[in-house]
N, C-alpha and C positions, 0 to 999 in steps of 0.2 A: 522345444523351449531352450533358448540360451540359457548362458551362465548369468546375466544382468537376471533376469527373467528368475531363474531358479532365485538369485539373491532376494529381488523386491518381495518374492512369494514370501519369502523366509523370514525376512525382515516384517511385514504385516502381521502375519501370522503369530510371532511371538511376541506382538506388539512391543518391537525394539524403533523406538519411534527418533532418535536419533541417528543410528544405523541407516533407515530408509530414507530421511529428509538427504542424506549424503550421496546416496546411490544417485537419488533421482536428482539431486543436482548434480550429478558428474557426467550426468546423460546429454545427449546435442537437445534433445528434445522429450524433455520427461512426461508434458502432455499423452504422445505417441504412448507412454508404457501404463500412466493413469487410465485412458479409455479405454485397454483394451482387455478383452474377457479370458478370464483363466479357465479352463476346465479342472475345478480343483477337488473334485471327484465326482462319484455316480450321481446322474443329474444333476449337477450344482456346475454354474457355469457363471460365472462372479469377475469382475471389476476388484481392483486392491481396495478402493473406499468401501467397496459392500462388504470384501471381507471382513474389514476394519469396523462397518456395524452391526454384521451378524455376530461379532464378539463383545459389541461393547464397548470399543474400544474407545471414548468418548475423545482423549487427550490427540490419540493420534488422527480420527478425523479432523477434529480441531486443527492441525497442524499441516495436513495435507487439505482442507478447505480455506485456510489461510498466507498457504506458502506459494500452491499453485493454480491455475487455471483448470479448473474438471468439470466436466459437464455430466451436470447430474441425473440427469435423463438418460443415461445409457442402460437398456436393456438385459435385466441378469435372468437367469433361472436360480431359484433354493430353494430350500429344502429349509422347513421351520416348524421345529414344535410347540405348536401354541398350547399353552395349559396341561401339560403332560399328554398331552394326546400323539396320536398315529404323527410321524414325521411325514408331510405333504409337501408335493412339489407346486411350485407357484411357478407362472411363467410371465414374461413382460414385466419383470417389478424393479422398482428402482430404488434408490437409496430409502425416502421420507417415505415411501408405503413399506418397507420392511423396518423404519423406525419405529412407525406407528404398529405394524404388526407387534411389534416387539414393548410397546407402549413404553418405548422412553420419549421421555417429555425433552427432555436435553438435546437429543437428537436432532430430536425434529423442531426446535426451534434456532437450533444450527442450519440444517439442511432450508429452512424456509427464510431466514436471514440471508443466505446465501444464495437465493434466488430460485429455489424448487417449486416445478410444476404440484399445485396442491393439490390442484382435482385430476390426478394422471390416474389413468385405468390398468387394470392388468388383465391378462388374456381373459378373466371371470367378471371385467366389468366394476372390479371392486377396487374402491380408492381409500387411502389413508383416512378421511372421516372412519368409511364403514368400517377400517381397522380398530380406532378408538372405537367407535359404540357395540364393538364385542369385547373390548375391554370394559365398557361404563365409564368413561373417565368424564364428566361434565366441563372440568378445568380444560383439558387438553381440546374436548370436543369445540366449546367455548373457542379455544385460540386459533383453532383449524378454521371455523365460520368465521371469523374475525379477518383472517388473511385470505378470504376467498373460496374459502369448501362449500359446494353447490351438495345443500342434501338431499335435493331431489334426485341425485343421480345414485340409478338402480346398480344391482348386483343383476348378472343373468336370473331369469327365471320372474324378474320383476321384484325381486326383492328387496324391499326399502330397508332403510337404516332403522326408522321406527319400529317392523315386523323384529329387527335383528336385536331388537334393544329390548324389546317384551319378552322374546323368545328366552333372552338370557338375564331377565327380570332385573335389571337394571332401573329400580323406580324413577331416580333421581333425573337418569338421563333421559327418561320417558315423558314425566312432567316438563322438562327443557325443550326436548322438541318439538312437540303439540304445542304447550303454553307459549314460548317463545319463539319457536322457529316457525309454529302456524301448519305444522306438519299432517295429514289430512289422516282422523283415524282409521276411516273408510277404507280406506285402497286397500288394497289386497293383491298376492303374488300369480302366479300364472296359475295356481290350484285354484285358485279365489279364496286362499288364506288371508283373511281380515289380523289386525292385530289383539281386536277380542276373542279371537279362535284361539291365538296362539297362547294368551295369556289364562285362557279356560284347559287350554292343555299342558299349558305349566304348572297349574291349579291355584293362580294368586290371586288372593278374593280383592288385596291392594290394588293390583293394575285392573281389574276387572272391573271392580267402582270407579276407578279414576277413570276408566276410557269409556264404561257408562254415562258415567257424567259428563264429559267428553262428547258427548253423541254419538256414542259408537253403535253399529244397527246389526240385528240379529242377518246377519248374511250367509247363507249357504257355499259351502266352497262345493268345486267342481266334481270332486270322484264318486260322492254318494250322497248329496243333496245335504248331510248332517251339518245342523246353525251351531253358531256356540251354546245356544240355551240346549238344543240334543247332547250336545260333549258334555257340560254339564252333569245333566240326568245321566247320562253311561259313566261317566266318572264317580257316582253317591254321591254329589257335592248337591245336598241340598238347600246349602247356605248361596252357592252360586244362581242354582237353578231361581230359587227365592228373589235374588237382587235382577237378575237380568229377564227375567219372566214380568216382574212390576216396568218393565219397558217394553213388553211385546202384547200383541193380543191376546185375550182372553181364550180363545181357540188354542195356540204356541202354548199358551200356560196350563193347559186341560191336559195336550198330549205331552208336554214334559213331564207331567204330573204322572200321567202313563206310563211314559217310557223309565221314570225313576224306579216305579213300583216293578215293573217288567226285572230289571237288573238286578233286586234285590234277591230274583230268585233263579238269578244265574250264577252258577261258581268262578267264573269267567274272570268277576269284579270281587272276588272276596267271599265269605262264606253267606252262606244262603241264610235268609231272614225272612221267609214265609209272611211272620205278624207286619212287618213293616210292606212288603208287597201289598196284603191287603188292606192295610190303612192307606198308603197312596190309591189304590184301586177305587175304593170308596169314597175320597177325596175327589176323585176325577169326576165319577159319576153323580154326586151332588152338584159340584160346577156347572157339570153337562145340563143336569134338570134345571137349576136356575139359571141356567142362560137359554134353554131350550138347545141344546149341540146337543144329539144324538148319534151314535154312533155309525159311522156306514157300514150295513151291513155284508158280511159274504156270500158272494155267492154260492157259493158252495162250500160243503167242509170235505174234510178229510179223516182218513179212518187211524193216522199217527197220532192225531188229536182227538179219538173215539167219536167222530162225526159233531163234536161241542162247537157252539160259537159264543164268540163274546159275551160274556155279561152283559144286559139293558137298564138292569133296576138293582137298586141297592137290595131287594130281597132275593134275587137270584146268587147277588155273590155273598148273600150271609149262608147262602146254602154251601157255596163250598168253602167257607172257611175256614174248618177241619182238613179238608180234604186237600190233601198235598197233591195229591198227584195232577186234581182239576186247578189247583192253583198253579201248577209248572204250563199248564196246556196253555192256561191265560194270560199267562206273561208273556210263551210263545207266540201265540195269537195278536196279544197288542203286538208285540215285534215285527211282527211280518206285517203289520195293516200300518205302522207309523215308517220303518224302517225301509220297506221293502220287501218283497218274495227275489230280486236279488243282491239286497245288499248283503258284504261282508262278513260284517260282525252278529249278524240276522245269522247265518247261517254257521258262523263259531257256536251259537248258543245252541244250536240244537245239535250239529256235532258231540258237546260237550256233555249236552242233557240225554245222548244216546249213547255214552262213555260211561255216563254214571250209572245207566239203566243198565247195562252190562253189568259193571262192575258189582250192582247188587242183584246178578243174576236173573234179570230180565230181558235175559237173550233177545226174543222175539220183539217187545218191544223198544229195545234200545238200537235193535241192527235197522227196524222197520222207519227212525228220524234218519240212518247214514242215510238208507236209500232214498229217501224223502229228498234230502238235501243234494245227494247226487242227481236227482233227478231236476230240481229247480236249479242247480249249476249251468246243466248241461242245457234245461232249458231257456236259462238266459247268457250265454257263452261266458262263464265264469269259468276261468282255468283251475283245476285242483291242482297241487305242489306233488312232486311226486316222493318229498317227504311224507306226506299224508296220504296219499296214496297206500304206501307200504304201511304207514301206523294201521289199516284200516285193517290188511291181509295179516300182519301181526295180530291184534286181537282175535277176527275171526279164526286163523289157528290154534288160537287158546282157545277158543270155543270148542273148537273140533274136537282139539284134542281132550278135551273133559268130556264130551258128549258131540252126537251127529246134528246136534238143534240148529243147524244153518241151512237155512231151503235154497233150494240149487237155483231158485231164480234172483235171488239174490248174489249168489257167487258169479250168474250168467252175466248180470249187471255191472260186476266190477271188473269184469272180463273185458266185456264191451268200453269201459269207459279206460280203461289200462291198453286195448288197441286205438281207442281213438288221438290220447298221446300220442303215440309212436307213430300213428299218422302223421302227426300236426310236425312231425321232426322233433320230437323234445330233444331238450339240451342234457337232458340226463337220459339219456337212449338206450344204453346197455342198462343200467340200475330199471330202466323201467320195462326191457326186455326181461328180466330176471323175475320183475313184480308179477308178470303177466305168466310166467314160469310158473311161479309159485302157486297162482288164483288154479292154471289149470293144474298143478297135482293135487290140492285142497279139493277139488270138486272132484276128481278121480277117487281121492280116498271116501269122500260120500257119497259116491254112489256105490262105493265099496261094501260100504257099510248098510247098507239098503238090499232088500228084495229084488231077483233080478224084474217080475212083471211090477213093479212101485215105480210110478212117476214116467211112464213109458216116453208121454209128452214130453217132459222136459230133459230127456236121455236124447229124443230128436232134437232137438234145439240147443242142446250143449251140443253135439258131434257137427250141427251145422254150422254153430257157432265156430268150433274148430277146423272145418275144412276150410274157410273162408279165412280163417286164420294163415292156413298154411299156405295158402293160395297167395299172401302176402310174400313170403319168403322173407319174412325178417331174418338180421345174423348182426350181431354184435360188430359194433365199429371196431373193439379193439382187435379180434382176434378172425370174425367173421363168425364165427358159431351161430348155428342154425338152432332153433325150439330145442330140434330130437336131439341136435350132438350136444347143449346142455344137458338134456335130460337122462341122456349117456355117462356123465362125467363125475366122477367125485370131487372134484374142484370146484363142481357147482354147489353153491352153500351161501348161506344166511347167514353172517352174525347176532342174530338176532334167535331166542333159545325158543320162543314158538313156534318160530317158522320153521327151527330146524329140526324139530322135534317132528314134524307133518312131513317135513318136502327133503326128506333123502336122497341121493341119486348117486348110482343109477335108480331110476325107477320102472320098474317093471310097467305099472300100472301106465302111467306118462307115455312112455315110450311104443306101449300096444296105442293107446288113444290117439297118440299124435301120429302109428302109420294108418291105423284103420281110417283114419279120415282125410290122407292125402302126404300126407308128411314126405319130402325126398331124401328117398334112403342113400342117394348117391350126390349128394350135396357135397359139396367140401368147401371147409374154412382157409384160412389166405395161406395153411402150410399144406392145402390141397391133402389133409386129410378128410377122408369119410367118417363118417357114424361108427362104422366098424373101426376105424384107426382109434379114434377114440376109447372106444369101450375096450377093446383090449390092450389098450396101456394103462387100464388102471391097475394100482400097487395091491388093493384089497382083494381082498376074493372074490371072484366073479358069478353071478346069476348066470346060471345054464339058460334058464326060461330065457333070459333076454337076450342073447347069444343064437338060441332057437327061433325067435321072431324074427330076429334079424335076416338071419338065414332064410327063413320062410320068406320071406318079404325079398327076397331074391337081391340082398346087398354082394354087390361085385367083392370077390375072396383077395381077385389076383390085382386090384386097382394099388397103384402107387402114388405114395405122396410126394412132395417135393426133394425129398432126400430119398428118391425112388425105392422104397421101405412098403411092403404089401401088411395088411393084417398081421399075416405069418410071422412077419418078421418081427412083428413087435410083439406079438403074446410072449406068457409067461407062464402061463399056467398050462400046465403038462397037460391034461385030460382034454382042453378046449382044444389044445394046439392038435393034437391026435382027431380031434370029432372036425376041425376045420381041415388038415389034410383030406382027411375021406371024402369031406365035399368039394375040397378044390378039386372038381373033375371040369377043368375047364371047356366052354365050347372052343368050333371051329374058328369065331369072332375071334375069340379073344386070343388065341394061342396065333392068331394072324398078325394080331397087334403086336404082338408082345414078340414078335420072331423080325417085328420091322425098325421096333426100336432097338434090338439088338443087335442088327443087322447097322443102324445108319441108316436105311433104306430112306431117301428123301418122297415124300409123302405127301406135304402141303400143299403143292400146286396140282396134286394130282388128283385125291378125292375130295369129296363134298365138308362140307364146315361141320355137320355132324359128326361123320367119320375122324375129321382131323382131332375134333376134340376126345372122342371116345378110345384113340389110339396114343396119344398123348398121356393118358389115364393110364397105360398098362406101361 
């Protein structure tokens, strides 16, 4: 950047608008220094007029749209914070869609006087209208269509100006576009978001009449079939459900009628209302008998639900209408028959209602919906979060650790689904290595706690479970660490104070489990330590026991790691260091290797790939 260069910047910028008309006429060619882009910091890549309107500066646009020739249409990058929110980078944008972002009216009837492109797009499709109608401005919207703004033209993703104007509940300018611009309420975005969807998710009973009356139609968007009349009902909104139900069939109006009464006895939506569940319940099923709509039955039940199905007759559900716990199953039940066995928020409510069941110490019953829900996850390829994941190992710890009441097939189950992540590559791969850590010391300390002949079955099928594990060879991206060398480390830890409370380490228990079922004791992480480097650089005091496994388990004494450093060399502890001398009785192997690396002795082209790496080791 020149000196001219550094001036115009400076002169913009402090809106010295004097100063700048002098520069740029002192220029051969001041056009040349108007069109051209300043990088005037991180991402922001700006023209002197943009500057000039990301400030504001209304006199000195004025002045440089009036003195000289600039073409308005040049290309910037900024950086704009609309409505206190996150600062976003915009790209392709020109003067009049960063006015209109910025919703000055002055601006932009400067910049459109002056000859600006009105329907110009930016990298997202989006033009100075759909600026204004995330403002609301009617006046401004009004003068934009008036000079040429096409409002039919989408935002990526299909997103109209009308979805953007209900979303941010903009009445005024919502009647202007349907009433007068003829804007179709129908359409919907690439989800199949309608504008009654969005205006049912805003919760405006205004825009919801209006675009009923409108002829707005109960439309299903894409990810899980749910109409606006369902978002409704899961919202309590049963002043909505009411007005947009008297537009749908009698069928749509029974099961919102369902699905209202379902929610009420979920925590999910607010505190649970048993009385009002069963008043919609009883509603529904009246409707049902005078229209003749009977239920479709299950085919089968299940034993999370005490093998119950549906209500048919209003005398069945006067039978439980004391009875909370058959009322929570029915609500369930509608859920999963309206909702789906894999939708979403179907399977939030039962997670929830197996959290609570917990919580008032009904262990078995509230662990018996996780698995329930794990299992219909996994049978419709619904991904778990492996935020949730670990909430799940957290409670069960708390369990544990109050009492042994977690049956080990249930711990096998969350084994199995904590490896099936780490198959699929999850993006959280160590955090979910760690979860999967956890699951097998949780299940080591119950069977701890057990009978060694109790449960012999499921002692085979957790240890098969683990060989097949280890047969994986997972090890942490960050550092490479293997099951056993977490299970070796005091580093290995939870912040979380149930987990930490169960899953200790070293662990003795962990660490017999994961060799007796295959585990490699000569593994090493990316500082080419072993299991053994590991455990004997911990600060705390050391388990002989697990020091004795090791050894048993035939871990190489005299192996080096990257900073050619043996076992030996790094303990600390006096007694261990003494009982590991007396076993470093090295073989003929090893004392070969280790005489050729000290030696230089060139080696690589001479033995086999196994040898080379096993001498490289010492």
């Amino acid at each position: 950047m020149d000196d001219i260069d550094a001036s115009l910047l400076n002169a913009t910028q402090t809106n010295d608008i004097d100063s700048l008309k002098a520069l740029l006429l002192s220029t051969a060619n001041p056009t040349t220094y108007l069109n051209r882009l300043y990088n005037i910091s991180e991402s922001q890549i700006c023209t002197l007029l943009m500057i000039a309107c990301l400030n504001s500066y209304e006199e000195l646009v004025r002045m440089l749209l009036d003195s000289f020739s600039i073409d308005l249409e040049v290309l910037n990058i900024v950086k704009i914070n609309v409505n206190q929110q996150t600062l976003k980078v915009y790209e392709n944008t020109t003067v009049l869609w960063v006015a209109a972002a910025y919703n000055n009216f002055n601006l932009i009837r400067l910049f459109i006087e002056h000859g600006a492109h009105v329907n110009h797009r930016i990298k997202t499709n989006s033009t100075p209208l759909r600026c204004v109608c995330f403002h609301g401005s009617v006046p401004l919207a009004r003068y934009l269509i008036t000079n040429g703004a096409d409002v039919r033209i989408k935002k990526e993703r299909n997103d109209t100006n009308l979805i953007l104007s209900v979303f941010r509940e903009h009445v005024d300018l919502v009647h202007y576009l349907v009433d007068e611009l003829g804007c179709d309420v129908n359409e919907c975005d690439d989800e199949h978001r309608s504008s009654l969807y969005l205006a049912v998710e805003r919760g405006s009973y205004e825009l919801v009449e209006f675009l009923i009356n409108r002829g707005a139609r109960n439309l299903p968007i894409k990810y899980d079939r749910t109409t606006p009349l369902m978002l409704a009902a899961e919202k309590r909104r049963a002043d909505l459900v009411n007005l947009i139900g008297s537009h749908c069939s009698i069928f749509e109006q029974i099961e919102a009628e369902e699905l209202l009464a379902s929610v009420y006895a979920c925590q999910e939506y607010g505190a649970c209302d048993l009385q009002k569940t069963w008043q919609h319940l009883l509603h529904a099923l009246q409707l049902r008998l005078a229209h003749q709509l009977p239920k479709s039955m299950q085919c089968s039940t299940h034993e999370v639900f005490q093998h119950r199905r549906e209500c048919q007759t209003s005398a069945q559900l006067q039978e439980i209408r004391t009875n909370h716990t058959n009322l929570h199953i029915e609500a369930l039940l509608v859920r999963e028959r309206i909702l789906g066995p894999k939708n979403f928020k179907y399977h939030h409510s039962l997670l929830l209602r197996g959290t609570t069941l917990i919580h008032s110490n009904q262990y078995q019953q509230g662990i018996a919906l996780w698995m329930y829900t794990l299992q219909l996850q996994e049978q419709h390829a619904v991904p778990i979060s492996s935020k949730h994941l670990r909430y799940l190992v957290k409670t069960l710890a708390g369990i544990i650790y109050k009492s042994s009441c977690v049956r080990l097939e249930d711990l096998c189950q969350l084994i199995r689904v904590a490896t099936k992540k780490l198959d699929q590559d999850s993006k959280e791969f160590d955090f979910d290595l760690l979860t999967l850590l956890f699951l097998i010391t949780m299940t080591c300390k119950v069977f701890s706690m057990q009978t060694p002949d109790t449960n012999r079955n499921e002692s085979d099928i957790f240890h098969r479970l683990i060989y097949s594990i280890n047969r994986k060879q997972y090890a942490t991206r960050l550092d490479g660490s293997t099951l056993l060398q977490l299970s070796l480390s005091e580093l290995t830890s939870s912040s979380d104070t149930s987990i930490s409370r169960i899953c200790k380490y070293p662990c003795f228990q962990t660490v017999r489990t994961l060799l007796q079922c295959g585990a490699d004791i000569d593994a090493t992480d990316k500082k080419q330590n072993t299991a053994l480097h590991i455990f004997v650089s911990n600060t705390n005091e050391l388990d002989e026991s697990i020091f004795q496994i090791l050894c048993a388990n035939r871990a190489h004494l005299d192996w080096t790691n990257m900073f050619s450093a043996t076992p030996l060399d790094l303990i600390s502890n006096v007694r261990l260091k003494k009982i590991l001398q007396v076993k470093t009785q090295l073989k003929l192997k090893c004392l070969c290797a280790r005489l050729i690396q000290k030696c230089h002795l060139p080696f690589r082209e001479v033995l086999t790939y196994s040898l080379v790496a096993f001498v490289e080791r010492h």
